[in-house]
C-alpha positions in Angstrom: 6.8 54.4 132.1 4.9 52.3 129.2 8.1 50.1 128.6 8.7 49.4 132.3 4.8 49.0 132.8 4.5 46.3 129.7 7.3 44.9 131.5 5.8 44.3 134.8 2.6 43.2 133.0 5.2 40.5 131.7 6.4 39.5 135.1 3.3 39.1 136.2 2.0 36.4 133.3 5.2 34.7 133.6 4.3 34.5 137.4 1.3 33.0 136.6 2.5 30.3 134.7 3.0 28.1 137.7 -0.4 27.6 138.0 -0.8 26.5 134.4 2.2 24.0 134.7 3.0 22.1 137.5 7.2 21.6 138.4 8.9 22.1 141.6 9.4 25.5 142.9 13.8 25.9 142.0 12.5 24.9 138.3 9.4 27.7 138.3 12.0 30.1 140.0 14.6 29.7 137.4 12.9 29.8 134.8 10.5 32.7 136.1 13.2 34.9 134.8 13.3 34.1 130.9 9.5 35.5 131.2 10.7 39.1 131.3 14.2 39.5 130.7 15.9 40.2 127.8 19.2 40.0 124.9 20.7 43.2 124.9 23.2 42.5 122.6 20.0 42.0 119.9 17.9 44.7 121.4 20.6 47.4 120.4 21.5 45.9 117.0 18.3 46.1 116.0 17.2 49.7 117.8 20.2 51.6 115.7 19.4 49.2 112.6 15.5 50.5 112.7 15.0 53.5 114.6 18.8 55.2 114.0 20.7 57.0 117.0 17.8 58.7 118.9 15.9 54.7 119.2 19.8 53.9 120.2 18.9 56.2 123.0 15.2 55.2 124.2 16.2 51.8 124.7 19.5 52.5 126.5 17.6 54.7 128.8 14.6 52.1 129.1 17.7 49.3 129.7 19.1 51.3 132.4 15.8 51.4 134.5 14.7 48.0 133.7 17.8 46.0 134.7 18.0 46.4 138.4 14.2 46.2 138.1 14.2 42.8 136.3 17.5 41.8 138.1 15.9 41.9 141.5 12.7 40.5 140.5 14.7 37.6 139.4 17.5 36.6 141.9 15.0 37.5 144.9 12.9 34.9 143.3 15.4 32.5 142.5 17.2 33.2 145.7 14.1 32.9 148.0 13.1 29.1 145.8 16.8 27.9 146.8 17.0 28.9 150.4 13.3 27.2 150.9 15.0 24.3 149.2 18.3 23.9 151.1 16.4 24.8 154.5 14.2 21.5 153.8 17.3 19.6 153.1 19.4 21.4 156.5 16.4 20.1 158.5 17.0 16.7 157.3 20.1 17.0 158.3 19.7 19.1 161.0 22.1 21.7 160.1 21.8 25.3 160.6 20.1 27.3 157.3 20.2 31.6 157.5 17.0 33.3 157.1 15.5 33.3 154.2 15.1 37.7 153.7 19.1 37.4 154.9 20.0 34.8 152.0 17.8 37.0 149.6 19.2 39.8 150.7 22.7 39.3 150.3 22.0 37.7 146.7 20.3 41.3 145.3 23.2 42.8 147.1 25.8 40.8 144.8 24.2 40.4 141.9 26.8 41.6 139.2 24.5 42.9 136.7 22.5 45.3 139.4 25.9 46.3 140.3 27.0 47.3 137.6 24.4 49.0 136.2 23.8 51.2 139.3 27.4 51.9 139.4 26.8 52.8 135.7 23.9 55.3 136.5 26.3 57.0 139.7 29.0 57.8 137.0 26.2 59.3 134.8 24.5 61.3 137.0 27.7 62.4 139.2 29.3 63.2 135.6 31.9 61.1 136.5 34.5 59.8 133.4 35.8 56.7 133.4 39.4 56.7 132.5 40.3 55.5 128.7 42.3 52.3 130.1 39.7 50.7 132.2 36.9 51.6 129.8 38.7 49.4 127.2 39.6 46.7 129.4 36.3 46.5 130.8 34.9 47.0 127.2 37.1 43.7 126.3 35.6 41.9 129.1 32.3 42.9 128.2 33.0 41.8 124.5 34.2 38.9 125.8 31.2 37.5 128.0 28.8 37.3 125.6 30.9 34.4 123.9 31.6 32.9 126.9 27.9 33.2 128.3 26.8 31.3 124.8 29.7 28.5 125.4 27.8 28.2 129.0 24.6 27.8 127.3 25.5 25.6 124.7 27.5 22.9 127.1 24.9 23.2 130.2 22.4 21.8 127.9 20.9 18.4 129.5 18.1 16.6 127.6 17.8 13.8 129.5 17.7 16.3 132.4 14.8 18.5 131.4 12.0 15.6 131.5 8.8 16.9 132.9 10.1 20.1 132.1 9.5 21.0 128.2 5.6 22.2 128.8 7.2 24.7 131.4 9.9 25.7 128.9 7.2 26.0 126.1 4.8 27.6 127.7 7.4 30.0 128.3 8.5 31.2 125.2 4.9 31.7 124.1 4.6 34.0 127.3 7.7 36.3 126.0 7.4 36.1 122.3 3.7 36.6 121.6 2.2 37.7 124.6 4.3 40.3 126.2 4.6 42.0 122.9 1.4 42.1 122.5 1.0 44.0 125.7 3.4 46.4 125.1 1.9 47.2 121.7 -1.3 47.9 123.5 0.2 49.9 125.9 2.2 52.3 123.6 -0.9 52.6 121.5 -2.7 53.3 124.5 -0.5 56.0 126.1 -0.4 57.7 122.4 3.7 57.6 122.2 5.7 59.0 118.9 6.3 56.2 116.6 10.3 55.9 117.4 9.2 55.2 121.4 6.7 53.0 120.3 8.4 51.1 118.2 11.8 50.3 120.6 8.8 49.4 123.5 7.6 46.5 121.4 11.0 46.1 120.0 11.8 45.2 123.7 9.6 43.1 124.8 9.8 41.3 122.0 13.5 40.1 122.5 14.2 36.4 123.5 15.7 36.3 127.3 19.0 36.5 128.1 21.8 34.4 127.5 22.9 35.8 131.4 19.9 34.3 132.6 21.6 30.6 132.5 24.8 32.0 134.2 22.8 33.8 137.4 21.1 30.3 137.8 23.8 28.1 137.7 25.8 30.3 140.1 22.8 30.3 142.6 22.2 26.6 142.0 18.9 26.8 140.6 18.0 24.5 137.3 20.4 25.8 135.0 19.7 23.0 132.5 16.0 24.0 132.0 16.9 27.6 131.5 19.9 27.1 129.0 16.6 25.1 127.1 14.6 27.7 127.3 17.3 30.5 126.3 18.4 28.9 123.1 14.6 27.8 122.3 13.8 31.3 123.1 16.4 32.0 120.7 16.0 30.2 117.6 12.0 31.0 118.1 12.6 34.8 117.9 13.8 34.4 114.1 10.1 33.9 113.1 8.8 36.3 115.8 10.8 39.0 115.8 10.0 40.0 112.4 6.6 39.9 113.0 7.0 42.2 115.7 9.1 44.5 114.1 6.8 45.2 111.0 4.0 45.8 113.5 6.7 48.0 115.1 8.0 50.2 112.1 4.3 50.3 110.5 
């Protein structure tokens, strides 16, 4: 309850932003999501690194809540900023657009990572074992994608594309690397948790975004440029904040 709550508190402020900095709706949508997602793959490193198995735990558990959380958050908002944007263009051409809840919708619906992770919760809670064979083949997928997703990043990056944008995209990092773990270190300290909880909560909000955040967008054809910016900016930035967070963390 604290992690998700800092969390929301986070989606909020990264809501706000729009009023702050001015850029076309698509550009806030996308880029509304680096605001309160987050890198696993660093998350857990860390988690076992500082806090051993049972911090392991806590943020696995938090992760499993907060991803179809975050996820729909995220593609509703980028969904809904795309549909607005292609029914202004269909009535300029006078084609026929589907309703915007119907296009949200059916993005939630298909969103990979909310698939996944509910299908992930049915096996847990139905005690239901995946066999050996597709758990490594799925594990090798897994293994693979995070590669893969950084290739994406790395060759979606368009300077001369992302004028007008860089206040958004630095505003933005501020927002998830200072601020949110800020909040979540006064919520913890306000709701009294054990040190381990408290430390993977600010742990977590203090990760960079995710490098799937630049995949979702360019498959829903939102500005994928701007968010592959703001993911490896978010990224390099975390090697001075993170630190800083984790002291406060394991202190």
């Amino acid at each position: 309850a604290a992690g998700i709550g800092a969390m929301l508190i986070g989606v909020c402020a990264s809501w706000c932003i729009r009023y702050l900095v001015k850029a076309d709706p698509v550009t806030h949508a996308s880029l509304f999501q680096c605001g309160f997602r987050f890198n696993t793959y660093i998350g857990f490193a860390l988690a076992l690194k500082l806090f051993g198995d049972q911090g392991f735990a806590l943020l696995a558990l938090l992760i499993a809540f907060w991803v179809p959380i975050s996820n729909t958050i995220a593609v509703s908002a980028l969904a809904g900023a795309v549909a607005k944007r292609d029914a202004a263009l269909g009535e300029q051409t006078n084609g026929s657009m589907p309703s915007l809840m119907v296009v949200t919708g059916k993005a939630v619906v298909q969103n990979p990572l909310i698939i996944a992770t509910v299908l992930g919760l049915c096996c847990n809670l139905l005690s239901i074992t995946v066999p050996a064979t597709v758990h490594h083949f799925l594990k090798g997928l897994g293994n693979a994608s995070l590669a893969m997703g950084l290739l994406c990043i790395g060759a979606g990056l368009r300077f001369a594309a992302l004028r007008g944008s860089w206040g958004l995209i630095l505003t933005g990092a501020v927002q998830r690397l200072m601020l949110l773990p800020l909040v979540a270190w006064g919520v913890t300290a306000a709701c009294g948790l054990p040190p381990a909880a408290a430390g993977v909560v600010i742990l977590f909000a203090a990760l960079p975004t995710a490098q799937s955040c630049y995949v979702m967008t360019a498959a829903m054809h939102g500005n994928a440029p701007a968010v592959a910016a703001a993911t490896s900016l978010q990224t390099l930035a975390a090697i001075v904040t993170l630190p800083i967070w984790i002291l406060l963390a394991i202190l």
